[in-house]
C-alpha positions in Angstrom: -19.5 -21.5 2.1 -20.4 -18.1 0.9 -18.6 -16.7 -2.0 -16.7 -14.0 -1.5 -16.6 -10.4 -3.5 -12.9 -9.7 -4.8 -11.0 -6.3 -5.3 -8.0 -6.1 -6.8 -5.9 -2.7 -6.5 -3.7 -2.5 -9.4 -0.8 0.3 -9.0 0.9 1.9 -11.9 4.8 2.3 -11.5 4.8 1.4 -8.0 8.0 0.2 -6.6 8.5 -1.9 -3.7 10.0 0.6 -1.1 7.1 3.2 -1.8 4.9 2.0 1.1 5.6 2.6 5.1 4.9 -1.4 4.9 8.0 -1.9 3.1 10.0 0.6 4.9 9.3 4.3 3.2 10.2 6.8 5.9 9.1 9.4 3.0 6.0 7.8 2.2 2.7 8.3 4.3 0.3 5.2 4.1 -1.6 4.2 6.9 -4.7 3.1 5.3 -2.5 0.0 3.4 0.0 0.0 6.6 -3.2 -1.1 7.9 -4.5 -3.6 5.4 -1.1 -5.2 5.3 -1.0 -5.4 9.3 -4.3 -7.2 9.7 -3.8 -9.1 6.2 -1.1 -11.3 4.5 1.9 -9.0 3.3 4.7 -10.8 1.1 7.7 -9.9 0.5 9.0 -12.3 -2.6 6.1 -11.5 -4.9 6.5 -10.6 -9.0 4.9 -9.4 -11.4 5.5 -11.3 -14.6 6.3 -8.5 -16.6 8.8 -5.4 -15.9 6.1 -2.9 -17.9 2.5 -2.5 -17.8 0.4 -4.4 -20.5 1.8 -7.6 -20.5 1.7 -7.3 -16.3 -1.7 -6.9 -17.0 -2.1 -9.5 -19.5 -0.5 -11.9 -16.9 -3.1 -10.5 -13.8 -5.8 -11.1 -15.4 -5.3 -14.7 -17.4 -2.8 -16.2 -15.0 -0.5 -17.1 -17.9 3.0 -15.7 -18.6 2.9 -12.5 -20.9 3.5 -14.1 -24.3 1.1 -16.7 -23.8 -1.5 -14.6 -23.3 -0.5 -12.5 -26.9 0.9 -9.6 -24.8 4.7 -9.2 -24.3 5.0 -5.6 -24.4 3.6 -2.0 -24.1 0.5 -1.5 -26.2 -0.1 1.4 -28.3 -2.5 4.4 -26.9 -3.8 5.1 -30.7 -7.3 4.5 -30.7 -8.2 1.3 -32.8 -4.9 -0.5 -31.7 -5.3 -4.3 -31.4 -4.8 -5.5 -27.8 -5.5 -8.9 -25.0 -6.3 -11.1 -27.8 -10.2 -12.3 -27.6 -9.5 -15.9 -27.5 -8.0 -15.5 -24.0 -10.3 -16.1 -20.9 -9.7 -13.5 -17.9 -10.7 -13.5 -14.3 -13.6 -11.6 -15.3 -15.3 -13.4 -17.8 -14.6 -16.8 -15.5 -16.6 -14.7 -12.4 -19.1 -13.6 -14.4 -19.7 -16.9 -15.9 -20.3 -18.2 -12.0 -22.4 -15.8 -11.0 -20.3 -12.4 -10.2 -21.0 -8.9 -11.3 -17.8 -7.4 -12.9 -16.5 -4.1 -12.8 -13.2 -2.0 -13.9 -12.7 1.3 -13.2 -9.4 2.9 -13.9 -6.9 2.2 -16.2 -7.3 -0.5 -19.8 -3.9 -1.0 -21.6 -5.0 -3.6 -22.9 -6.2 -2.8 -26.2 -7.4 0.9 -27.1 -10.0 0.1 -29.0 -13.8 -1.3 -27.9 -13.5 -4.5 -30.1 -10.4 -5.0 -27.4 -11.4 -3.0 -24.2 -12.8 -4.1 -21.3 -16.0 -5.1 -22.1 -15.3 -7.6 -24.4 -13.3 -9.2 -21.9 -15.9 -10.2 -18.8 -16.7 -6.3 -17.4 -19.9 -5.6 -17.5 -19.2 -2.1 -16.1 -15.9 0.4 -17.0 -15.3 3.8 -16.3 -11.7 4.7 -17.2 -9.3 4.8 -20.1 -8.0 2.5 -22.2 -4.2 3.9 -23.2 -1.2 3.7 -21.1 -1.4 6.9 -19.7 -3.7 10.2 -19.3 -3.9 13.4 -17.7 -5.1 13.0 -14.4 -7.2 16.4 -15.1 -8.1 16.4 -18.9 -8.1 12.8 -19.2 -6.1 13.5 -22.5 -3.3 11.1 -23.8 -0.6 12.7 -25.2 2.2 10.4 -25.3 3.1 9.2 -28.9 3.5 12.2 -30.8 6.8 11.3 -32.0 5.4 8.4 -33.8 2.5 10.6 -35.4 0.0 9.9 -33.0 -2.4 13.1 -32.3 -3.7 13.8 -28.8 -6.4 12.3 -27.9 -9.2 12.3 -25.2 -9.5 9.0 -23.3 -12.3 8.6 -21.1 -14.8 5.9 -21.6 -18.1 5.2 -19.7 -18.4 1.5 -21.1 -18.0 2.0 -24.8 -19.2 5.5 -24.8 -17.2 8.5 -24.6 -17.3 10.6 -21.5 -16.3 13.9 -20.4 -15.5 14.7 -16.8 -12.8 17.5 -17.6 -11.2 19.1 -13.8 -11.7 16.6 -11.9 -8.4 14.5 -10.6 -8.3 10.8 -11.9 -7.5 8.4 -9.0 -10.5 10.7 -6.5 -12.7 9.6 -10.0 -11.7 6.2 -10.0 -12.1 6.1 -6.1 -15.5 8.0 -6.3 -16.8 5.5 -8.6 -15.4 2.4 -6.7 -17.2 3.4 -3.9 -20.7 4.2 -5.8 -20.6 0.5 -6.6 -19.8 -1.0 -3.5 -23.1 0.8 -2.2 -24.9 -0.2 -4.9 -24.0 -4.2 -4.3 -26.9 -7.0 -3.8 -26.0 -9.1 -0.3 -27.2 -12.1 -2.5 -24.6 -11.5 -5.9 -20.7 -11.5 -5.3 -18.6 -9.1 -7.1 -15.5 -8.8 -8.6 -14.2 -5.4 -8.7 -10.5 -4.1 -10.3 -9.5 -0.8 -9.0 -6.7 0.0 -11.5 -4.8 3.4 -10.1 -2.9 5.0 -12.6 -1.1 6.8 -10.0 1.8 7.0 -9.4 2.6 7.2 -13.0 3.6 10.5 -15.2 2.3 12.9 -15.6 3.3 14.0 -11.9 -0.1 15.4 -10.7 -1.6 15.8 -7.6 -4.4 18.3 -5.8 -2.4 20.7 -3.4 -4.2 19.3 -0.1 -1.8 16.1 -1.0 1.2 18.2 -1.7 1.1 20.3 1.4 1.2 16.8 3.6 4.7 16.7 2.2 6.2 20.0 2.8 9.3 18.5 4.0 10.5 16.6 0.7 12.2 18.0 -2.6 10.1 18.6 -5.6 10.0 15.8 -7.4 9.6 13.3 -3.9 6.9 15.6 -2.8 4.5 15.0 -6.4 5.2 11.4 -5.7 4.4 11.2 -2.1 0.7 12.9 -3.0 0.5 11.0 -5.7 0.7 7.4 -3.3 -1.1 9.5 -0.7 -4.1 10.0 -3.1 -4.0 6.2 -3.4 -3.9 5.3 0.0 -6.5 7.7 0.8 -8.5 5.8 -2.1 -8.0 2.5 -0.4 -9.1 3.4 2.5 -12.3 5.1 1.2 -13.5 1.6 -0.3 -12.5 -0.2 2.9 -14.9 1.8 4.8 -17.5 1.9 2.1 -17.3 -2.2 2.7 -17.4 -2.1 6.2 -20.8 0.3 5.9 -22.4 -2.5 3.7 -21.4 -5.4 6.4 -18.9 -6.9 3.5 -15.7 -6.2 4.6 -15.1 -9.8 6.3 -16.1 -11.8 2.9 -14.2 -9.5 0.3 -10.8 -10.5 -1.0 -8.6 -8.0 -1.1 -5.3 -7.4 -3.3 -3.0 -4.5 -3.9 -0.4 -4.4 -5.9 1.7 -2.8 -8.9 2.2 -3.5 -12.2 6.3 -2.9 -12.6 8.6 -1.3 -10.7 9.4 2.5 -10.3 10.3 4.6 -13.4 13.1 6.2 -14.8 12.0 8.3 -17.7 12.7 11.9 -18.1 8.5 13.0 -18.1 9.0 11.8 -13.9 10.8 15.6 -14.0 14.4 13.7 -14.2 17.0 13.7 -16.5 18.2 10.3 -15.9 21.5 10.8 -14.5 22.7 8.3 -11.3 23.3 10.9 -8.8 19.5 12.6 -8.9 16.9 10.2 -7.0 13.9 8.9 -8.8 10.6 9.8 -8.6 9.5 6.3 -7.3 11.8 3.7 -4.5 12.6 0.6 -5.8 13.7 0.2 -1.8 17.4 -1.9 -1.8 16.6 -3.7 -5.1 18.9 -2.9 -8.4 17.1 -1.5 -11.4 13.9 -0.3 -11.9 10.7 -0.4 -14.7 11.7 -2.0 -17.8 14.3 -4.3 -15.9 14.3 -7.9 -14.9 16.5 -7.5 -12.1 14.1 -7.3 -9.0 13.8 -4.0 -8.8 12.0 -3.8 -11.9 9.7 -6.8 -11.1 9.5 -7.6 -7.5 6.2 -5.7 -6.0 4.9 -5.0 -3.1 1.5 -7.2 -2.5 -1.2 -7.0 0.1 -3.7 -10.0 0.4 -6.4 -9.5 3.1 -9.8 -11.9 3.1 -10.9 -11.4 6.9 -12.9 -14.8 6.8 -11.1 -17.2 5.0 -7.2 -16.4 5.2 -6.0 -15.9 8.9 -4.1 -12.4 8.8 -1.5 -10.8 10.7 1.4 -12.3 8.9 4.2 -12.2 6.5 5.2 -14.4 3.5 8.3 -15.4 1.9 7.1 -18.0 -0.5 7.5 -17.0 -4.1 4.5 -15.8 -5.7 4.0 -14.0 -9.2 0.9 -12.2 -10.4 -0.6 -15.2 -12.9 -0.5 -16.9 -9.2 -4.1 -14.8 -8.7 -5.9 -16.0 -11.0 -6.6 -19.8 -9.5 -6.0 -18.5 -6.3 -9.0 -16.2 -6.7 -11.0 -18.9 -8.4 -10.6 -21.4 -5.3 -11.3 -18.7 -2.5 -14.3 -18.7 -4.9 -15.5 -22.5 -4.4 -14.8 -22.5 -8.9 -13.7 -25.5 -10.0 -12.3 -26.7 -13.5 -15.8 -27.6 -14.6 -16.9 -24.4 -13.8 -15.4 -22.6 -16.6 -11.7 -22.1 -15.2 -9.2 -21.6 -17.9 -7.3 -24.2 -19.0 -3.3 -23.2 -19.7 -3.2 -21.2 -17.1 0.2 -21.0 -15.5 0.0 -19.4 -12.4 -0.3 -21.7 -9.4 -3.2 -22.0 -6.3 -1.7 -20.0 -3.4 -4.5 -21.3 -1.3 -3.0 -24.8 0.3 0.2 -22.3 1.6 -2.3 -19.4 2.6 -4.5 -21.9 4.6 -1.8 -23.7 6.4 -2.0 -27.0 4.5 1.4 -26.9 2.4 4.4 -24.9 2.0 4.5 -23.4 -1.7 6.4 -26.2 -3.7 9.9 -25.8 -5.1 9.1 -24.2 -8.8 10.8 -21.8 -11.0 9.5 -18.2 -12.6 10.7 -16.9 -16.1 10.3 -13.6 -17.5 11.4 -12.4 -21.1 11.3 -8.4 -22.0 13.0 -7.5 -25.4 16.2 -9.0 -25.2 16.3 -9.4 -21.4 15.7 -12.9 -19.9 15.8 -14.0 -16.7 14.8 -17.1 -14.2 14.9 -17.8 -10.0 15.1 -21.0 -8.9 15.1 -20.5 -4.6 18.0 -18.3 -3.9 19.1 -18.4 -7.0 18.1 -15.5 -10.1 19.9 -15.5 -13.2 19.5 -12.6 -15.6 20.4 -12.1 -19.3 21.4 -9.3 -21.2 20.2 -7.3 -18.3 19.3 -3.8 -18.1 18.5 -0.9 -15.3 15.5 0.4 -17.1 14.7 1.4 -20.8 17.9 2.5 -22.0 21.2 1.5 -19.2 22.2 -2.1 -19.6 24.1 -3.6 -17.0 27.6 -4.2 -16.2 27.2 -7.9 -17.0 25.6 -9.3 -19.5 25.8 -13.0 -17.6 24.6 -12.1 -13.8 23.9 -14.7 -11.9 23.0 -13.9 -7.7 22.2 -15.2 -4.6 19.1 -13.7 -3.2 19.2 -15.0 0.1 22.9 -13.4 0.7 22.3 -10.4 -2.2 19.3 -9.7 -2.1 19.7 -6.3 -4.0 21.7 -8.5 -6.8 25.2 -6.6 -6.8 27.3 -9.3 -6.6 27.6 -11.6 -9.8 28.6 -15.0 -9.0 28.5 -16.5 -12.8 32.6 -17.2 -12.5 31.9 -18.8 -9.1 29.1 -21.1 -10.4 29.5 -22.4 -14.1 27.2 -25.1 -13.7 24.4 -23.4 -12.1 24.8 -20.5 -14.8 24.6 -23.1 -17.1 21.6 -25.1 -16.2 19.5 -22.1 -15.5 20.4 -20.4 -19.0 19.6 -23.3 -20.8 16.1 -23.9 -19.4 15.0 -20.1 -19.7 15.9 -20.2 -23.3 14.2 -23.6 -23.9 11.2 -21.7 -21.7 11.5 -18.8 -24.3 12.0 -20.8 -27.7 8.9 -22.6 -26.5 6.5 -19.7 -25.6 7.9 -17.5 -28.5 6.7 -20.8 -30.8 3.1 -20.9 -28.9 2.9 -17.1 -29.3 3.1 -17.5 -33.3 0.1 -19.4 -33.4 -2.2 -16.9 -31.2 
């Protein structure tokens, strides 16, 4: 069977009600309204982090975010350590079998070259390395407090570009496209379209803006902001379709975390005002391990292999990609798969051979933990988003009844509470342990 290309759309800050898919009446997105009709949209998928690097780290190694050496946000500073080397990603695996790799967009996973991209499988990258830019200058400014200087962050492999004016998710777009008509018939590609949209700063061209004249100020920057996206999405779509590849290319979107709460959104962090981004009826937001912080919305589209026109509720995380991927591909463990990995094949549930099997997800962020187990999620120490902890720090819901996790039901069941704690904190001593000796 032929091997098919893969693109992965990567959001930044995206929560799960920011899509028409999953229910934004603010929100225009027909081109992935679109994908997700004629695809595979689910509707219990996590990321594995509740910020972006260790997301990232978990995407692209299918291991949880300490095991891969990144458990939380890396540093824009240029020369600052990152995805440790020793770790084998989705790229280098493809490439190894026969793919041409490409990134264009956003890094955060190391600042530096000896950590950036091309040391870890892309053999193309146009984009930046920090957290954050902006989308005109392509400047990071973001760490001053901690006596970082401003610094310009745009990279053309390992060499420093300049592209000053022009708007950051059309560039990323642009150069998505470029490569797409540029693609051999005869050599599959693996191509990760990382947005940094709709992440701060909140900046959009005005022909975005003025297709929102109906929302509030800080709604409207937003909605561009997705719109630019969606327009970017469907750009590359088309640019498949020209080539004749659209019915053997994997297709994924996603996001990394939730929608965010901090002050440079234009908000001052106060309950009543609404934030930038919808984490739709889920509690908390980026930086939080209750599902609004974590639970994404996910697109999965592969026109000749996976029938589409469906929805999933299986449970699915993002180190889930990795094998998944790597079967569609026809790569096999002696093929240079990664051993460790701890994501599970989503293929035998995808192709109608098997429902997903009963398993349970972890996720650890600073002092937060957290597990689900079916209808079950119990989260520790919990907090909204960088700075509000939660009512309780014990909170233990039903999903299938509370889906939005307002009601605790730790009183109610002791014994669940306390067979769920004690296996995410022997999950945690564990990885914290393996993550000593990466």
């Amino acid at each position: 069977m032929k091997r098919p290309n893969v693109i992965i759309f990567y959001c930044d800050d995206l929560g799960y009600g920011d899509l028409g898919c999953y229910g934004s009446e603010a929100m225009k997105t027909p081109h992935l309204d679109r994908l997700a009709a004629e695809g595979i949209r689910f509707t219990n998928w996590y990321s594995n982090s509740p910020v972006c690097s260790p997301s990232r780290a978990a995407l692209l190694t299918g291991r949880y975010p300490a095991r891969a050496g990144v458990s939380h946000i890396l540093g824009g500073k240029r020369g600052t350590a990152g995805l440790p080397l020793g770790q084998t990603t989705l790229a280098q695996t493809l490439k190894a079998n026969g793919y041409r790799t490409a990134l264009f967009g956003k890094w955060h996973l190391g600042a530096s070259a000896e950590y950036g991209p091309n040391a870890h499988g892309f053999e193309e990258f146009y984009g930046f390395r920090a957290g954050c830019i902006d989308y005109y200058s392509h400047i990071f400014y973001w760490e001053q407090g901690r006596g970082v200087n401003p610094v310009h962050d745009l990279w053309h492999n390992e060499t420093e570009v300049w592209d000053n004016g022009r708007y950051m998710t059309e560039l990323i777009t642009e150069k998505s496209v470029e490569y797409i008509e540029e693609a051999r018939e005869e050599q599959p590609f693996f191509l990760y379209v990382a947005y940094n949209a709709p992440h701060y700063p909140m900046h959009a061209p005005k022909r975005y803006v003025d297709r929102f004249p109906d929302l509030p100020p800080d709604r409207r920057i937003m909605a561009a902001m997705i719109a630019a996206v969606d327009d970017g999405v469907g750009e590359i779509v088309e640019a498949l379709k020209r080539k004749g590849m659209y019915e053997d290319t994997v297709i994924f979107f996603s996001s990394d975390n939730g929608p965010s709460t901090e002050a440079r959104n234009w908000l001052d962090g106060t309950e009543d005002l609404y934030y930038g981004g919808s984490a739709g009826l889920f509690r908390g937001h980026k930086a939080s391990l209750f599902d609004g912080g974590i639970r994404e919305p996910a697109i999965l589209s592969y026109p000749a292999g996976l029938q589409g026109g469906r929805v999933s509720g299986e449970l699915c995380a993002m180190m889930d990609l990795y094998p998944t991927l790597l079967e569609l591909a026809g790569i096999g463990e002696g093929e240079g798969a990664a051993a460790g990995c701890d994501g599970a094949s989503l293929c035998p549930m995808l192709q109608g051979a098997a429902p997903m099997p009963e398993r349970r997800l972890y996720w650890e962020y600073g002092d937060q933990l957290a597990v689900r187990e079916g209808k079950w999620k119990l989260v520790l120490n919990g907090k909204l988003d960088f700075s509000r902890a939660a009512a309780d720090p014990v909170h233990l819901s039903d999903l299938e009844h509370d889906p939005g996790e307002r009601i605790n039901l730790a009183g109610q069941y002791p014994d669940i509470v306390q067979q769920l704690e004690t296996d995410v904190r022997r999950w945690y001593a564990a990885i914290r342990e393996e993550a000593q000796h990466l």
